[in-house]
C-alpha positions, 0 to 999 in steps of 0.5 A: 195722176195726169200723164203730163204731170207723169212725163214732166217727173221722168223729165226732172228724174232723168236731168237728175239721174245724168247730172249726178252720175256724171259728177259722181263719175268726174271726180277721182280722189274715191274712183282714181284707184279704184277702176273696177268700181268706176266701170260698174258706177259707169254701167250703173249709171247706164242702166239708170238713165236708160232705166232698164237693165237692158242699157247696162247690158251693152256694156257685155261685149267689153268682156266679149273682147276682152277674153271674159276677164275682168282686166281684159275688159277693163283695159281694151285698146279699142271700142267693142262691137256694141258701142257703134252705132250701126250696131243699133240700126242692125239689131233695130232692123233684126228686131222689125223683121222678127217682131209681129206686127202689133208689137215691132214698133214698141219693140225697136223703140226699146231697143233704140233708147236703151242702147243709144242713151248708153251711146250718147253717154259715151260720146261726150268722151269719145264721139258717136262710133259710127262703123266703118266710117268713123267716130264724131267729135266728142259731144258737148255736155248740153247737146249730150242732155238735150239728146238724151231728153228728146230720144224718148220722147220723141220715140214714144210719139213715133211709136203712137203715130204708128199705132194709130196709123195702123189701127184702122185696118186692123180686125176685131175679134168678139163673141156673140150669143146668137139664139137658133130659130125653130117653128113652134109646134100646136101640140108642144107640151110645157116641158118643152117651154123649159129645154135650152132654145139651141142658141150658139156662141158664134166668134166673129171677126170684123174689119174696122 
């Protein structure tokens, strides 16, 4: 299958995935009195429109705060840790200082999308939380999907980007098979026509 017709059907997946969950999670007359349920539709669909568990995972540091309880977790007076946004820098940052080379840019980008969908989708009730200066005004509803459908994307060509610009210097490894030279004698019978030449296997290392 063409990787456009693959990055067209995660585009539709994705408006579907944030529509339906928003309309599922709008509605009270089933999660009105059913608040446990809520928080978990609410975290699941985090995880979806993240689409790794990882995006639903952020939702650990209710319970941090909360005494690891689920009534503690469920009624928090204030935003935890780990819905602001200088959260996401500082662990994009922790994890580019951690990560080899080969692998930081692929994997801030993970960590950048999962955490930050989750954070948009919060934002459109409560603003983007941006510690210590402050939240943002709540996020209007198509400026939340058009966010949430560029970030991937446009994280995906930045990590391609970097790739390729750091590929030229980058060394290739291989082995070759090169075969030993010997002088040949007058008097060397058959059988030594049969023995192993000596070759050796010599790993090589050249900078493109």
């Amino acid at each position: 299958m063409p990787l456009i017709t693959i990055k067209r059907a995660l585009l539709v997946a994705l408006v579907l995935v944030c529509v339906t969950s928003d309309a599922f999670l709008a509605q009270t007359r089933v999660l009105a009195d059913w608040k446990l349920l809520r928080h978990l539709a609410d975290s699941a669909a985090h995880g979806a429109v993240g689409f790794c568990v990882a995006a639903a995972l952020l939702d650990v540091d209710h319970f941090i705060e909360g005494g690891f309880s689920i009534d503690g977790a469920t009624h928090l007076k204030h935003r935890p840790f780990g819905h602001a946004v200088t959260f996401i820098g500082a662990l994009a940052l922790l994890v580019h200082a951690c990560s080899p080379r080969d692998v930081r840019a692929r994997r801030v980008s993970f960590v950048v999308v999962t955490l930050l969908s989750h954070q948009l989708r919060d934002g459109m009730r409560l603003g983007l939380w941006f510690w210590p200066l402050g939240s943002t005004p709540p996020i209007e509803y198509l400026l939340y999907l058009m966010l949430e459908l560029v970030l991937p994307f446009a994280l995906a060509a930045a990590d391609e980007k970097w790739t390729t610009g750091a590929s030229p210097g980058r060394e290739e490894r291989g082995f070759k098979y090169v075969p030993q030279e010997r002088d040949e004698d007058v008097g060397q019978n058959d059988d030594d026509d049969n023995e192993n030449d000596g070759g050796r296997i010599e790993l090589r290392v050249v900078s493109s």
